[in-house]
Phi, psi and omega in degrees: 000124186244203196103156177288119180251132166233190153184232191177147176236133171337119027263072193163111180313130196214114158283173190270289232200055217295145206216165154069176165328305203230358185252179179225139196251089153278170182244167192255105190257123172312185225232312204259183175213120177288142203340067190086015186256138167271144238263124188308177180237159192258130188239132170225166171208153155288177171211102214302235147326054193298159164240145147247136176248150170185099182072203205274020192234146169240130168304345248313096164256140138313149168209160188268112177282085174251162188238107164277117197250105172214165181309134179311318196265043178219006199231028196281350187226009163254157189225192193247116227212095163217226190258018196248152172279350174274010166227050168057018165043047163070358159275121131354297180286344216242000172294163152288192146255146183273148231213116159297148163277192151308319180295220188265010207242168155250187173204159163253097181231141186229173173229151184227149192287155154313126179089009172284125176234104195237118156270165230204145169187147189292110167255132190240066168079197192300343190266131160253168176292121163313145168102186193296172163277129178295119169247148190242099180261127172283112166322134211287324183219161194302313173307006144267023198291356167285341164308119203284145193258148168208164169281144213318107163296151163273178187299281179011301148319359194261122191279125169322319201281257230309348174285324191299313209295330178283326189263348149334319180267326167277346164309316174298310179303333197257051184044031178063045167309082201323116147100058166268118217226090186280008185284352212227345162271347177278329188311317170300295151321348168258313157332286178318333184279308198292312197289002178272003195083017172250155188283162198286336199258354172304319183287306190288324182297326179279354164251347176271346170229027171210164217270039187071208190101224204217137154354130189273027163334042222017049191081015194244135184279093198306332189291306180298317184297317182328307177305325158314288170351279178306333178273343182287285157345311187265015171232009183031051175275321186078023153340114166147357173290183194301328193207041147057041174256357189342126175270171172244150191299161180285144187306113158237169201261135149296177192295350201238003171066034172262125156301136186240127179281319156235043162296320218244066151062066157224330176275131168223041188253190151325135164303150189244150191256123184271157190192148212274345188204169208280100188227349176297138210255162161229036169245155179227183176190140177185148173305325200007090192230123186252327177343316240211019194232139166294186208289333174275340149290350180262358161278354153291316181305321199273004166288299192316321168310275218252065153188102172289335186245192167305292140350318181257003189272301181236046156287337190279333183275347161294307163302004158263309194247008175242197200349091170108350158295208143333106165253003173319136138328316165292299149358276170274345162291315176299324181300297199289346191270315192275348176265003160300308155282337136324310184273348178265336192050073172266321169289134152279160170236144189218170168310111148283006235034205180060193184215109156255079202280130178343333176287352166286311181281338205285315144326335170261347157298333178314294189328271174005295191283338205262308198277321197272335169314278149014277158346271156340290200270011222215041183088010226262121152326153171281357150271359169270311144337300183286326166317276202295353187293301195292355168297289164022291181255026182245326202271135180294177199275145163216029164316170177305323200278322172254021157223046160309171160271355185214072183267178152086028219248001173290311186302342188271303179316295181290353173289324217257355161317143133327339223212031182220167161310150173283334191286302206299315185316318173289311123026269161320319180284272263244301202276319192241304211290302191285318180299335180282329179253001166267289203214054217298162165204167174306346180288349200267332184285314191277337086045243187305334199257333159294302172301009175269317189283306175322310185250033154232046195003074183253304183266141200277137180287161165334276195294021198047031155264176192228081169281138189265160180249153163313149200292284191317319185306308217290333170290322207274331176295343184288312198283320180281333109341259197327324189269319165336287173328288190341294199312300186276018157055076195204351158319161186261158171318333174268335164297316168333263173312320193296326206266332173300340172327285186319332175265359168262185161331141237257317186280337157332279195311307171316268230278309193309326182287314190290338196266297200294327185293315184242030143277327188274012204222017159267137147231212191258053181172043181271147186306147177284345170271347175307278156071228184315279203313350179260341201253346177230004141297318182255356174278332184296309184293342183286316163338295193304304187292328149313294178317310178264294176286357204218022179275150190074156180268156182280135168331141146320173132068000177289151211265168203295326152324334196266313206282318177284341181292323171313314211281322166321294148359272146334317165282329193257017156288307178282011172268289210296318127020286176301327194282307171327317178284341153307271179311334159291305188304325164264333145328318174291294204293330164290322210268350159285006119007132172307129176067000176251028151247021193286165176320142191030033165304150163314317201268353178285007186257338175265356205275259155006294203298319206272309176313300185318312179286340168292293166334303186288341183270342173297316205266298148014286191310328188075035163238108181094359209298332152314330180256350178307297202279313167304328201265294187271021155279335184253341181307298190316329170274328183294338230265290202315335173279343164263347172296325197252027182040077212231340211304164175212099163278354202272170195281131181095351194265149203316299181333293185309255161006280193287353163235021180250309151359271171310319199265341165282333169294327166302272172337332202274311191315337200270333191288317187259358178268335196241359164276300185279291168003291157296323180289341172302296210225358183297287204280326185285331193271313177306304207288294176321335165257004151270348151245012145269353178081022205279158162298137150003258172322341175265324140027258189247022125251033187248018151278259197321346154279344172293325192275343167288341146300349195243149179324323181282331186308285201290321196292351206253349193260320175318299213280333174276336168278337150295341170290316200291359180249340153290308169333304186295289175343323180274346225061024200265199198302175183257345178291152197224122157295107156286291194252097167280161170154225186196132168235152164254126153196162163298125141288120174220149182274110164246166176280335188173165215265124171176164194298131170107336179323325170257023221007261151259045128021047214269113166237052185263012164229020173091182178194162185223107187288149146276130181239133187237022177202158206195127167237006161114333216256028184262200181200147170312292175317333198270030174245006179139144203264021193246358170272140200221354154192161182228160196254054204274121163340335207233134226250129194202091178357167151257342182243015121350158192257012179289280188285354177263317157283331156331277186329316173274343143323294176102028158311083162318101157237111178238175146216194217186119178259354185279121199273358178271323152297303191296346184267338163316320169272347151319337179272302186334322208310153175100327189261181170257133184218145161298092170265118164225121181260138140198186186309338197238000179170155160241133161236141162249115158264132167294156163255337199093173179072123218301142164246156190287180170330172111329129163301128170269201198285135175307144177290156180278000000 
């Protein structure tokens, strides 16, 4: 095996030993120790030609070789556990294990693609490794292997001067834009550098001496990976595999066993500064450009100029969307992007004057929640219905309790103890108690859940020590957390559910109890019938809580009780909702397991089972719902014959047939589901943030993160990984359709889809790329405007965001893994051919006729 091996050993790359032709070998030593293990060291090499065998198709890749090293007598129950599947898609049982050597060591060894960014964490038996997760960025092509590779730095590592000094320069660059905020794409970006192993004052001489742009990296356009980076990090997905399918780890609690709102992906805003006296600033800065907005985002945006705080914020989404307001589509789309980005804090929030106690806002989410409810239940088109789902968890709680004249009265007892330090007692006053009660904003929760982390020694004191605090202090600050979640509906599911429990219904209440029993009883390495049965425990109950509560509009004039027990109601539907795409996403990694869909495989029945439950949460949403309810109408007849191993798989037989049917029929629903979406919030969301002055990039990812967040992503992964194991079962076709339709172009072979690939090219009579290696996250477009359909090597989501701008485009795109098909099309290169696509077959035909030139070399 030659190629070059590195690594590198913490906080600084050191070689060991040298191997191979050309390489040098170190070793990586990790930051922990898994429960008393000390944490292995990491070995990577390139690799030439690799073949992966999988079924009747061989891969032929480069690929990366890492190696996990650690003592035999410390590694008999460890394994390595993440989102990529040659480390178990975050299952435990579905990892390797490490395998003694001859020596003293043992080792885990996997391969990973160029451009793989995989995160990770050290499993000892049932103990997981504490703390953020590890990550390993592979460099997108082998001619970055001098880039020395390292385990993840945190934002923490980022040297302040040098962070202020990057987004200063892109500020500049992208023309001094007024309340324009480049910190969280330089963070990103610089995040990518440390963690690739280049040094820090190597990055600061170069922006400090040169007129800004991008990282001289051997030419990879630091903006675009950054951007990844960062939307992968701030959705915790662990985004970034081979083919862009990443599952996300189950939501987790921290070591002191608080659940945190911003552990779990809700916060991406700025960080909050604890402070001994009234230093909250109320200057802003923003475009408020209204020129490029319809009439209802530009009366938000033009609200937003003169409401600074939370509180005037969504006084503004109340004159649109409450009592008596806007019910427009537009309205309610625009609404939901801007209380979105409030509550996550891509919107800073600021001092508004005056003294306005939480019971101000809460009253105006009454309105809000109250007018849009109504709206949802009451005929609302499907793009208003996706608008208002998504409003929802951005509005605070307005229980009795919190629209009190003084709620929330715990924290002032606690700024005012004895029995604490003074500096935190000041801390505490200035930073979460007077701000909260002057001028709450979402900022105030992340705030409290930092200072949670400080005195239960997660977080380092003034003095960098981790010092203990009174027992009492530290419950009663747990219980003022706690009521804080409430106020901003930022509870974990189960916090959820214990408290709406008392107002439902008596067989309600039974089934809250049965989900939580056989919620609480997953671990990380629970069985596909646990699973199943907790994933159709929450599709019941959600059911259920729809049906019996949430039918209908609520009275004029119904009292305040009824409306906040609804909005409860309502949240703890869109949770469960949320929980489902959880419990699918592991549910996928087993039944996609070597053999458990093969003929008379264990998993078509869990399959089936899963698809079927996904539907019903579709139909639940009030999307599609007629075609929702015929489609787990017919599953529901299939389910019984694979629970009892009935299936008839052979090519022509009813089964086979009748599930290849139904599940395109699911896929087409999952398509179009992930089409209206875009048509909701893509152009609207692109706009609202070029006239709020919001960063880019959040922008224009923030359709496509909903729809990779939703019950629909995963039924579209389902339903491809089950056709595709029917195909095999049948013998059937090698083709997987994403964009059916018909194209003409010269076939031509590229490595991957991206700007320069074809170089000069005369594509004025179209093309049809062959591709052979995709990591989902491209666009059609950026390889040229003459391409008109394409041919991918690889196995590719349908809801990638690869396959989703295909469709919009309007990219005849499939792909193909049979290596025996590809060399067939392979003689083709050069010539002109026809790709015709549908649900039913793919065909390629020569067209005839002359092909254009070859591509020369790209300019340099």
């Amino acid at each position: 095996m030659g190629g070059l091996v590195i690594s590198g050993v913490l906080p600084r790359p050191v070689p060991v030993r040298s191997q191979g032709h050309r390489g040098a070998v170190a070793q990586m030593r990790a930051f922990s120790t898994v429960a008393g293990v000390c944490s292995p060291h990491v070995l990577f090499s390139t690799r030439g030609s690799g073949v992966i065998s999988s079924g009747r198709r061989k891969l032929t890749t480069e690929c990366v070789r890492v190696q996990f090293v650690a003592p035999k007598d410390q590694s008999r129950n460890l394994k390595v556990v993440g989102d990529n599947p040659v480390v178990g898609s975050w299952n435990k049982d579905s990892a390797p294990s490490f395998s003694p050597t001859s020596g003293a060591d043992s080792i885990s060894e996997v391969e990973l693609q160029y451009g793989d960014v995989l995160n990770y964490k050290y499993v000892d038996g049932d103990n997981w490794e504490g703390g953020d997760n590890r990550i390993i960025m592979v460099p997108p092509s082998s001619a970055l292997w001098d880039v020395p590779l390292c385990v993840a730095k945190s934002d923490e590592d980022i040297p302040k001067d040098l962070l202020s000094t990057r987004a200063y320069i892109m500020w500049e660059a992208a023309g001094k834009q007024d309340g324009a905020d480049f910190g969280a794409a330089a963070a990103a970006e610089l995040r990518f550098l440390l963690r690739s192993g280049v040094p820090a004052q190597d990055i600061r001489n170069f922006f400090e001496t040169s007129s800004g742009g991008k990282f001289p990296l051997d030419g990879i356009d630091m903006s675009a990976t950054a951007a990844v980076v960062e939307y992968a990090n701030s959705n915790g997905n662990g985004n970034g595999n081979s083919n862009g399918s990443a599952s996300p780890p189950p939501p987790q609690v921290n070591s002191s066993g608080d659940y945190l709102a911003i552990d779990n992906g809700r916060w991406i805003g700025s960080d909050v500064e604890f402070m001994q006296q009234n230093n909250h600033s109320g200057d802003r800065k923003g475009n408020w450009d209204t020129s490029n907005l319809p009439e209802a985002g530009a009366q938000l945006v033009d609200g937003d100029r003169s409401a600074a705080s939370w509180r005037q914020k969504l006084e503004v989404v109340d004159g649109l969307v409450g009592r008596g307001g806007n019910q427009s589509s537009d309205a309610l789309a625009f609404s939901a992007i801007y209380c979105n980005w409030i509550g996550s804090g891509a919107i800073r929030c600021a001092e508004g004057g005056g003294h306005h106690r939480p019971c101000r806002h809460a009253e105006l989410a009454k309105s809000i929640f109250y007018n849009v409810e109504n709206k949802l239940v009451s005929g609302a088109e499907q793009d208003q219905t996706l608008a208002v789902r998504r409003l929802m968890p951005w509005l605070p709680s307005f229980t009795e309790e919190f629209t009190a004249s003084v709620p929330l009265t715990r924290i002032r007892d606690i700024a005012h103890r004895s029995d604490i330090p003074h500096d935190l007692k000041q801390e505490i006053k200035h930073t979460i108690q007077n701000k909260l009660h002057r001028n709450a904003g979402p900022e105030d929760l992340v705030a409290t859940e930092k200072m949670l982390q400080r005195i239960t020694g997660q977080g380092e004191q003034r003095d960098g020590s981790h010092g203990h605090y009174n027992e009492d202090f530290v419950k009663e600050f747990r219980l003022f957390h706690r009521e804080l979640k409430d106020f901003f509906n930022a509870s974990s599911l189960e916090e959820r559910l214990e408290r709406v429990r008392p107002s439902t219904k008596a067989d309600i209440q039974q089934q809250v109890d049965t989900f939580l029993s056989l919620k609480s009883r997953l671990g990380a390495g629970a069985s596909v019938g646990d699973l199943v049965a907790t994933l159709a425990a929450a599709t019941d109950l959600r059911k259920a809580i729809v049906d019996q509560h949430l039918q209908g509009p609520m009275a004029e004039g119904c009292g305040d009780g009824e409306i906040s027990t609804r909005q409860q109601l309502r949240l703890s539907e869109l949770e469960l909702e949320k929980y489902a795409f959880v419990l699918l996403s592991q549910v996928e990694t087993q039944v996609g397991s070597p053999g458990g869909l093969a003929a008379g495989g264990p998993m078509w029945a869990p399959a089936l089972h899963c698809a079927l439950l996904a539907v019903t949460h579709m139909q639940v949403s009030m999307f599609e719902a007629g075609e929702c309810q015929a489609i787990a109408s017919e599953l529901a007849q299939l389910l019984p014959r694979a629970q009892s191993g009935q299936l008839k798989l052979q090519q022509g037989k009813d089964d086979a047939l009748r599930i290849v049917s139904v599940l395109e029929r699911a896929r087409r629903v999952a398509e179009k589901y992930s089409d209206e979406i875009l048509n909701v919030f893509a152009d609207r969301a692109v706009k609202m943030a070029g006239a709020l002055g919001v960063q880019d990039h959040v922008g224009r990812v923030f359709s496509e993160s909903e729809i990779r967040a939703s019950v629909v992503f995963q039924l579209s992964k389902l339903c491809q990984l089950v056709l595709k194991a029917t195909r095999e079962s049948t013998g059937g076709g090698s083709y997987d359709a994403l964009v059916a339709g018909s194209a003409e172009g010269t076939l031509v072979e590229v490595d991957r889809i991206e700007p320069g690939v074809l170089g000069q090219m005369d594509q004025s009579q179209g093309l049809i790329l062959l591709v052979k290696h995709a990591s989902g996250d491209e666009e059609v477009s950026a390889a040229g405007p003459g391409v008109k359909g394409v041919i991918l090597a690889q196995e590719l989501p349908h809801l990638s965001h690869l396959g989703v701008r295909a469709r919009q485009e309007k990219v005849v795109f499939v792909t193909c893994e049979d290596d025996e098909v590809l060399a067939g099309l392979r003689a083709q290169i050069g010539q002109r051919v026809r790709l015709t696509a549908s649900a039913e077959s793919v065909t390629l035909v020569s067209a005839g006729g002359a092909a254009p030139p070859a591509p020369k070399a790209a300019a340099p």
